[in-house]
N, C-alpha and C positions, 0 to 999 in steps of 0.2 A: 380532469387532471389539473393538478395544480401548476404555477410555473416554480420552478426549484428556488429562485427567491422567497415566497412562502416557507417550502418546507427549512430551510436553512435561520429566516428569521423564527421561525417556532422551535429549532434547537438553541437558537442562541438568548430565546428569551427564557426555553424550563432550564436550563443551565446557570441564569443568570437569577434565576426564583429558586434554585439551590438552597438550603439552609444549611452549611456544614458547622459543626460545631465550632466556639472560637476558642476552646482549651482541647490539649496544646498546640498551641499557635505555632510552632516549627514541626508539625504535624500536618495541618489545615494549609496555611498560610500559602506554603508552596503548588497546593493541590489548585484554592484557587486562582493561584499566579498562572501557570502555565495553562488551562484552561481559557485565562483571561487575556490569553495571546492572539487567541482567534485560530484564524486559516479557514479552508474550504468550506471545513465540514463535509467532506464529500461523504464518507463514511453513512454517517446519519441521517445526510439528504438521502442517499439512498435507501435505507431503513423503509423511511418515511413512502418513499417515490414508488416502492415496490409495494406496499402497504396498499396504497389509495389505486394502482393499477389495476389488482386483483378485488377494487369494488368493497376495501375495507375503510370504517374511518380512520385517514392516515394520523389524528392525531392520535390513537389510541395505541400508537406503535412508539408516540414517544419513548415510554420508559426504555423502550431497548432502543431504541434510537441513541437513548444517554447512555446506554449501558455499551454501548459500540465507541462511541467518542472516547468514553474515560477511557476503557482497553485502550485507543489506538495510544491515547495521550502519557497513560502508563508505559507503555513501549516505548515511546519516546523518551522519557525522563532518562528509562534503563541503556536506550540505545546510547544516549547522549553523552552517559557516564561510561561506557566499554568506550565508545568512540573519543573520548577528553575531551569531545566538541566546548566551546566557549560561547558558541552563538546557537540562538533559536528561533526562525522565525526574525531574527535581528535584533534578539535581545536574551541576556543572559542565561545561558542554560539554569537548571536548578540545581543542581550541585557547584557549579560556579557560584550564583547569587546567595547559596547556603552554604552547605556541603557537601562530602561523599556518603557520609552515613544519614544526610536528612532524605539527599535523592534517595537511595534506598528506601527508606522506611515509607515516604511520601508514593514513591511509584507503590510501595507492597499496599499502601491503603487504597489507592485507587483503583486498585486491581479488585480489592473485596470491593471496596463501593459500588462497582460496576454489577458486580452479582446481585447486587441488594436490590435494585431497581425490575430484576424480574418477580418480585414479590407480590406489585401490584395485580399479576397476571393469575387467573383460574388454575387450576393443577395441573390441567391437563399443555395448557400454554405456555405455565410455568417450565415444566418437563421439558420440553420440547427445545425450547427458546436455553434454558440451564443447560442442555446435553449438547446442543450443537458449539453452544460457546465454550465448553469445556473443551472440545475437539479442537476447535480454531485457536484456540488461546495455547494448547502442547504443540500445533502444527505450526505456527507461530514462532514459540520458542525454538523449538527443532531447525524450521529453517534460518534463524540467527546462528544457530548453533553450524549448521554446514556453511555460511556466509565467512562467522571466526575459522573455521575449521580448511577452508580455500586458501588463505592468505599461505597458510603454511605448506599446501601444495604448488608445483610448479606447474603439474598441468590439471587440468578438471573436465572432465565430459560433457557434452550437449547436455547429456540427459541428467548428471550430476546437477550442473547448471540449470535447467528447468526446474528440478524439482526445490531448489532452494528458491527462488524467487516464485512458486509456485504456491509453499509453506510461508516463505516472510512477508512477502505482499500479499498475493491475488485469492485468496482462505478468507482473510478477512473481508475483500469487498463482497463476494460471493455469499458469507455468513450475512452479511449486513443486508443482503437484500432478499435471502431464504427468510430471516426473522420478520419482515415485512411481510411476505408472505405468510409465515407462521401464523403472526398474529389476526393478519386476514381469515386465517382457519379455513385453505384451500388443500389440498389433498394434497399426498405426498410426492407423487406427480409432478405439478405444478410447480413445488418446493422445490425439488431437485432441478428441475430446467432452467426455474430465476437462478439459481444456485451457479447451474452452470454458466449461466449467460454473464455475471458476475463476476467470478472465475477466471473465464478466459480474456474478457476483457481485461482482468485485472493484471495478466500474464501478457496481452500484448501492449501493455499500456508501461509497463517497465523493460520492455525487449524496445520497445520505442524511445523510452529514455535512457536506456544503453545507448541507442544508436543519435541522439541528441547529442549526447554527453560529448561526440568526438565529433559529430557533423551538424549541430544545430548552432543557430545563431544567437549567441548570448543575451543579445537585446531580448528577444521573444522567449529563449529558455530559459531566464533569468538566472545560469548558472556559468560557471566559468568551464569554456569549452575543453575538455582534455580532463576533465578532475579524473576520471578513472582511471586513465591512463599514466600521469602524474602519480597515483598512489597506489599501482600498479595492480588494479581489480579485473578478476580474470571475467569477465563480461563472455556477451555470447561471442561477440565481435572478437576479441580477441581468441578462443574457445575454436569459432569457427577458422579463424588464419592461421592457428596452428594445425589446424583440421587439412585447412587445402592447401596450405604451404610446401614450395619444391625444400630443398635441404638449405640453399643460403638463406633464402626467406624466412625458413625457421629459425635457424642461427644468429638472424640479424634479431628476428621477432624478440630469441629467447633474451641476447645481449643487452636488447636496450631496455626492456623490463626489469634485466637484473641489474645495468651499471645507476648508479645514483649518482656518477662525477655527468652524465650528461645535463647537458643545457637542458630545462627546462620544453623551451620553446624547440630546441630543433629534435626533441624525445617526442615531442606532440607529434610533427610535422613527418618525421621517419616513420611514426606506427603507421599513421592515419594514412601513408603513402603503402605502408603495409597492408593495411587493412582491405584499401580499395584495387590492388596489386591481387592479391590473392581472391578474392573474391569474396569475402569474410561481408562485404557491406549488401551486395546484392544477397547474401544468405540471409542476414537480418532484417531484410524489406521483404523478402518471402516468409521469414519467420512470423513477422508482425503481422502479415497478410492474413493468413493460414489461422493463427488464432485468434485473428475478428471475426473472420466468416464462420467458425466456431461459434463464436461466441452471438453474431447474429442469426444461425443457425437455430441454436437452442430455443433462443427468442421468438423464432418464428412458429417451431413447436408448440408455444406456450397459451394454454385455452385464454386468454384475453382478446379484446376490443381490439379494432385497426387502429383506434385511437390509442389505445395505452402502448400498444407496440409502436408505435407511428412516434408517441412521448418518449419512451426507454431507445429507440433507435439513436433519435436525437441527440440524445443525452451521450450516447456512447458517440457517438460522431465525433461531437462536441469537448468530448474528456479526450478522444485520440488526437484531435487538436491543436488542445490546451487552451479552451476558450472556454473551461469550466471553471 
């Protein structure tokens, strides 16, 4: 096993041995821009991480390795423009630095680009690796689509709620380390349990930064505490306190979600007193529980080495963290 330093410098060096055409340049340009942002690579380290577990050469997993990164980074460009966001990573979104109609056109090429790189692979690898990213890339859009689709409802179900963060997030980490496998050319089996282990991590790993977002310490979440709640994102947290809420506790819940004349700061301080009031916080530390031991579960299933499960445990430890 390699340590995930490895696999992250071998995404960021075939990325950077890229050859994208340089006409037209308000075409390209942007693709390599926002690529040349960086970030985790968490994605693609996985690719790679699930690859070399299952006793395959993990660079031979690169091409879908890249073909994971562009997807995510297409998603991004797209997200960045529904959302007017200005900032990425801490520097110009691409329709800010461009425009609206280059972001488009630049996210729709990145999205083919990504296809393209399963070409290097045999038919049958080809197939496989092409049919599951077609699945994760609809499941994907889908749940963006119930995420736009929540704002305009007042209230939203657990289950509504899982299955959108299920779709927009945790599809993709799970695709990312099934193709790993893929390319390994382990049984389908196999396939399906990295898949799940993936998956669930990936769903407790945003039910976790739900519950940052209103209880975690900015210095280490490097986000401003409350943004959900400020922009009034019906989270599990909130989901769940309207769940266990007596009648005033809902009323107050419902009030200060809808008033926008509230202060800032004492809208944070009223939910959050909501939240842990009703029981809505203890729900989401059992939620996050529930779907790690899932997701280590699966992992334990899975016909590998003490060693590669001993490497992938870590990793997931590590990511629930935030020290990845």
């Amino acid at each position: 096993m390699q340590d995930i330093g490895v696999y992250k410098e071998a995404i960021d060096r075939a990325l950077a041995e890229q050859n994208l055409p340089n006409s037209p340049e308000r075409l390209y340009a942007p693709i390599d821009y926002i690529l040349s942002l960086g970030g985790k690579r968490l994605r693609p380290v996985l690719t790679l991480m699930s690859c070399d577990c299952f006793q395959g050469a993990y660079h031979k997993a690169i091409p879908a390795a890249l073909a994971v990164e562009l997807f995510h980074n297409f998603s991004l460009i797209h997200d960045d423009i529904m959302d007017q966001a200005p900032l990425r990573r801490g520097h110009q979104t691409v329709h800010h630095k461009w425009d609206l109609n280059t972001g488009i056109l630049s996210g729709d090429a990145l999205l083919i680009l990504a296809y393209r790189y399963f070409e290097s692979y045999p038919p049958e690898v080809f197939s496989a690796l092409s049919k599951l990213f077609s699945q994760t890339a609809i499941e994907v859009c889908e749940g963006q689509q119930y995420d736009i689709d929540f704002e305009q409802l007042q209230e939203v179900s657990k289950d509504q709620y899982l299955k959108m963060i299920n779709y927009k997030t945790a599809v993709l980490v799970g695709a990312a380390m099934k193709m790993g496998a893929i390319v390994a050319q382990v049984d389908q089996t196999q396939q399906d349990l990295i898949y799940e282990f993936g998956r669930s991590l990936g769903v407790a790993f945003q039910l976790q930064d739900d519950y940052l977002d209103a209880f975690g310490d900015p210095k280490v979440f490097g986000k401003q505490v409350g943004g959900d709640i400020i922009s009034g994102k019906k989270t599990y947290l909130y989901i769940s306190a309207l769940e266990k809420a007596n009648a005033p506790q809902r009323t107050s819940l419902l009030t200060l979600y809808g008033d926008e004349a509230i202060q800032i700061e004492e809208k944070v301080s009223q939910v959050k007193a909501l939240f842990e009031a009703t029981g809505a916080t203890q729900a989401i530390v059992e939620a996050i529980k529930g779907h790690t031991q899932h997701a280590f579960f699966q992992l334990e299933q899975a016909d590998l080495s003490e060693q590669a499960k001993a490497h992938l445990a870590d990793f997931g430890h590590g990511l629930m963290k935030r020290n990845f």
